[in-house]
N, C-alpha and C positions, 0 to 999 in steps of 0.2 A: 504493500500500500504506500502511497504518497502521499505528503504533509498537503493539504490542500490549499492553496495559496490567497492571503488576503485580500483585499479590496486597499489597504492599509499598506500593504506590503508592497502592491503591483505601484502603489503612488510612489514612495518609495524606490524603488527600481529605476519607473519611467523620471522619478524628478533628480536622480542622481546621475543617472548615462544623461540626459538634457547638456545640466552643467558641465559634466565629463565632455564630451563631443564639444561643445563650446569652446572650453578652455587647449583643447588638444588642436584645434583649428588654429587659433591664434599662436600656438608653438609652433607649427609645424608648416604653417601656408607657404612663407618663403622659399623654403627650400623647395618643396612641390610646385611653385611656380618657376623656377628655375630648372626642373628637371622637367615639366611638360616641354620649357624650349627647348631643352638640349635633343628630347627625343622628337622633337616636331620639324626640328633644322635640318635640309637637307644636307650643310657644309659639317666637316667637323671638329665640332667647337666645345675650349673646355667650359667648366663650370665657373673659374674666375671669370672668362671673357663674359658669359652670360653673365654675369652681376656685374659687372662695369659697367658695362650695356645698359640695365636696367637702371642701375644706378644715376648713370650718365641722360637716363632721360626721363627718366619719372620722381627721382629719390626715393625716400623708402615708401612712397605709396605704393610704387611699379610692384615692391614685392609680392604687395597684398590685392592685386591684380586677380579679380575672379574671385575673391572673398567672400564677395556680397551673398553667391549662391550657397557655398558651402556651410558658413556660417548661418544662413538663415534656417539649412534644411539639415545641418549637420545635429542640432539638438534632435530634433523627433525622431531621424535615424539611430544617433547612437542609442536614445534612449528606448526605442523600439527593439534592437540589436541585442541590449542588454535584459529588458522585460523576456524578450522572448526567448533568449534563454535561459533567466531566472524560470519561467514557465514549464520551459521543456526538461529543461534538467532534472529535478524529482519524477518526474515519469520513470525518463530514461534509465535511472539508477536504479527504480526497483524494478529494471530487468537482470540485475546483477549481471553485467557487464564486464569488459575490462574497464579499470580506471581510464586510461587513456582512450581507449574507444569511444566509452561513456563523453568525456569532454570531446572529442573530436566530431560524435556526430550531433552534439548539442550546439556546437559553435556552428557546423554546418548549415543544418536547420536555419540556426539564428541568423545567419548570412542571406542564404536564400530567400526570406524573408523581407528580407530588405529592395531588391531587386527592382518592384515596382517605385518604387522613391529614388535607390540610388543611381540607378542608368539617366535620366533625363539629368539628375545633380550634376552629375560627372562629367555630361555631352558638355552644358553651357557654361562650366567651368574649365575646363580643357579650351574650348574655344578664345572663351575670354582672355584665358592665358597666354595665346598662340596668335593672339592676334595683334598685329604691329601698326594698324590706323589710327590708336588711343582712345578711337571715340565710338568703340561696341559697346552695345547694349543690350544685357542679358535679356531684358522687358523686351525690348525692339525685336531682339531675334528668336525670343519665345515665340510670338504672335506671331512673325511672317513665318514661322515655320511650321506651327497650328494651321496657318491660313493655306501655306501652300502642298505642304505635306500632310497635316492630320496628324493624328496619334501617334502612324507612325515614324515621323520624323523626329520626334524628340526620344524614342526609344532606338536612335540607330547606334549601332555598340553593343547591342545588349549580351551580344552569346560571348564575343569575349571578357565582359564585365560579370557574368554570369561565371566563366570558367577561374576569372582570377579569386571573385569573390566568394564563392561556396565555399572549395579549400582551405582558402586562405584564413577565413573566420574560425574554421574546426580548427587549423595548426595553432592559429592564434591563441584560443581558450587552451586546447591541449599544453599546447607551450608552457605555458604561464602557469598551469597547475603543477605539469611534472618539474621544472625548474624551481620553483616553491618546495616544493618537496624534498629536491636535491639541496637548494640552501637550508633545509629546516628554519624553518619561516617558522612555523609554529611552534616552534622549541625556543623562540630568541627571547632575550628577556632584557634587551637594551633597544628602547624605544628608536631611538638613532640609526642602529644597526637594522632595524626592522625594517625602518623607512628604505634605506639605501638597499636589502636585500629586495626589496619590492620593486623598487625604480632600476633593478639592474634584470629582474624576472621579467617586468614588461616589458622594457626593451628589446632584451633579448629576444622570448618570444615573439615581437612587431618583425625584428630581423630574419629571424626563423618562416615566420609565414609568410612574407614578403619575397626573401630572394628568389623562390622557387615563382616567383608571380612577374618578376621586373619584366621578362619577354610578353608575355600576356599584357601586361599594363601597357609598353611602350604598342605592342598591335590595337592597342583597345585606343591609345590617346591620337595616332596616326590616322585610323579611321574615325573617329568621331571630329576630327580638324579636317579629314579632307572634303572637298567640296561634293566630289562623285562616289559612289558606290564603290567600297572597296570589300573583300572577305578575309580574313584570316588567312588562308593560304596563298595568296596573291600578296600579302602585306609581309607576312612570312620570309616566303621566298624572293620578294624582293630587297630587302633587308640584308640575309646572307650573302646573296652574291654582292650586295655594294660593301660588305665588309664584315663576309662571315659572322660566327657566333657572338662576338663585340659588340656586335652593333645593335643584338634584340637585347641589351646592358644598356643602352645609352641611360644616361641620367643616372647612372647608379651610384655615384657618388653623392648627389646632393637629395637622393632615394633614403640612402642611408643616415643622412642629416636629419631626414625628416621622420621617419618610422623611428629609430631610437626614442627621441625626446618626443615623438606625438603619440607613443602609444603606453608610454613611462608615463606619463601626464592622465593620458585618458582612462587608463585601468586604475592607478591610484587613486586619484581624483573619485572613480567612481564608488571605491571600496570605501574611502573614509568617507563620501556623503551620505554614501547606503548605511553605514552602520551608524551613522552620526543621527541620520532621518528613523532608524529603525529605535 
C-alpha cells in the first residue's frame, strides 16, 4: 500500500519546485544562452568569442536573452516535474523494485509529463536566443506562428525534446539519490557538510543526465532555429561529416557551466522549501 498523498502536501510540492525552477533559471540562463549560439553557429567558435560578442553588444542583458519565456513557464514546469513525481513515486515503490529502477522510472514519468508545456518553452526560447536582429518577439512570433502554422508549429522539436527529456529526468532523480547514498547524506551531522554534500549530489547528477543528452539537445536547438523542416537524421548526419562526433558536443563547455550550478540550485532549493513548507 501507499501513503496517500495530501491536498496539503501536493501545495507543498507544487509551491516548492515553482521557487526551485525560478531561482535555477536565473543561475543558469547565461550560460544556456551562450551554448544555444555556439550550437546554432555555422562557423567554429569558442565560448569566450561568444561572450565578447554578446557582451560587446547587448551587456549583461544579451545574457539573459530569451529569459522572459523560461522564467515565466519555468515555475509551473519545475513544479509540475517535481509534484509528479512526488505522486508517482509511493506507487512505484510499493512495487518493491530496485532502488534505482524505482527513481529512474519515477523521474521518467515525471519528465514525460512535462512534454506538452516544455516543447513550445524551449522552441521560442532557442529562437530568441539564436536570433541576431535584437528586436524578436517571443509574443510577435507566438501568434504569427498560431496564425500560420497552428498547433502544430509551436510543437516542432518535439521527438527530439521528447528523447532528451524522458531519460534525462529518470538519470536525473536516479543520480541524485544513488550519489546521496554514496556520500551518506543521511549519516552527516554537520549542517555545512550536509549543504555542500547536497550541492555537489545535484550537480553531479545535472552532469550525469545531461552528457548523454548534449547530441540530442544540440539536434533539438538546430531544428527548432531552422527556418525549414528538418529531422533528426538529416540534422545528424549533417553535423558529423562537417566535423564528426565534436560537433553533436558543441556548446559543451558552457553546457556544463550551466547544468552544474542550475541543477545544484534547483534540487536544493526544492528540498529545503518542501521540508520548510511541510
Amino acid at each position: 500500500m501507499y501513503t496517500q498523498t495530501t491536498r496539503e502536501s501536493l501545495l507543498s510540492f507544487y509551491a516548492s519546485g515553482a521557487i526551485a525552477g525560478t531561482i535555477s533559471v536565473m543561475v543558469s540562463h547565461p550560460a544556456d544562452t551562450v551554448k544555444v549560439k555556439l550550437q546554432c553557429s555555422s562557423e567554429k567558435l569558442r565560448a569566450s568569442t561568444i561572450c565578447k560578442s554578446i557582451w560587446r553588444k547587448s551587456g549583461i542583458r544579451g545574457f539573459f536573452s530569451g529569459a522572459a519565456a523560461p522564467i515565466f513557464f519555468r515555475a509551473p514546469i519545475t513544479a509540475w516535474l517535481f509534484t509528479s513525481h512526488e505522486m508517482i513515486k509511493p506507487r512505484v515503490e510499493c512495487l518493491g523494485l530496485n532502488k534505482d529502477f524505482t527513481n529512474f522510472s519515477c523521474g521518467a514519468f515525471a519528465g514525460l509529463s512535462l512534454l506538452p508545456i516544455i516543447v513550445p518553452v524551449e522552441l521560442f526560447k532557442c529562437k530568441s536566443q539564436s536570433s541576431t536582429s535584437g528586436t524578436y518577439s517571443i509574443r510577435k512570433d507566438f501568434l504569427k506562428t498560431m496564425k500560420t502554422q497552428g498547433p502544430r508549429g509551436i510543437y516542432k522539436g518535439a521527438l527530439p525534446t521528447f528523447l532528451r527529456e524522458v531519460p534525462g529526468s529518470g538519470l536525473l532523480f536516479m543520480s541524485k539519490d544513488k550519489l546521496e547514498r554514496i556520500f551518506r547524506v543521511d549519516q552527516e551531522q554537520s549542517h555545512s557538510r550536509l549543504i555542500l554534500k547536497k550541492i555537489l549530489a545535484g550537480g553531479m547528477a545535472g552532469l550525469i543526465a545531461w552528457c548523454g543528452s548534449i547530441p540530442l539537445d544540440t539536434v533539438k536547438s538546430i531544428i527548432q532555429t531552422s527556418p525549414k523542416h528538418r529531422t533528426i537524421p538529416e540534422v545528424t548526419t549533417e553535423l558529423y561529416r562537417a566535423g564528426g562526433i565534436a560537433t553533436l558536443y558543441k556548446g559543451l563547455v558552457p553546457q556544463c557551466f550551466r547544468i552544474f550550478p542550475g541543477n545544484a540550485s534547483l534540487l536544493l532549493t526544492y528540498e529545503v522549501f518542501k521540508n520548510y513548507l511541510n
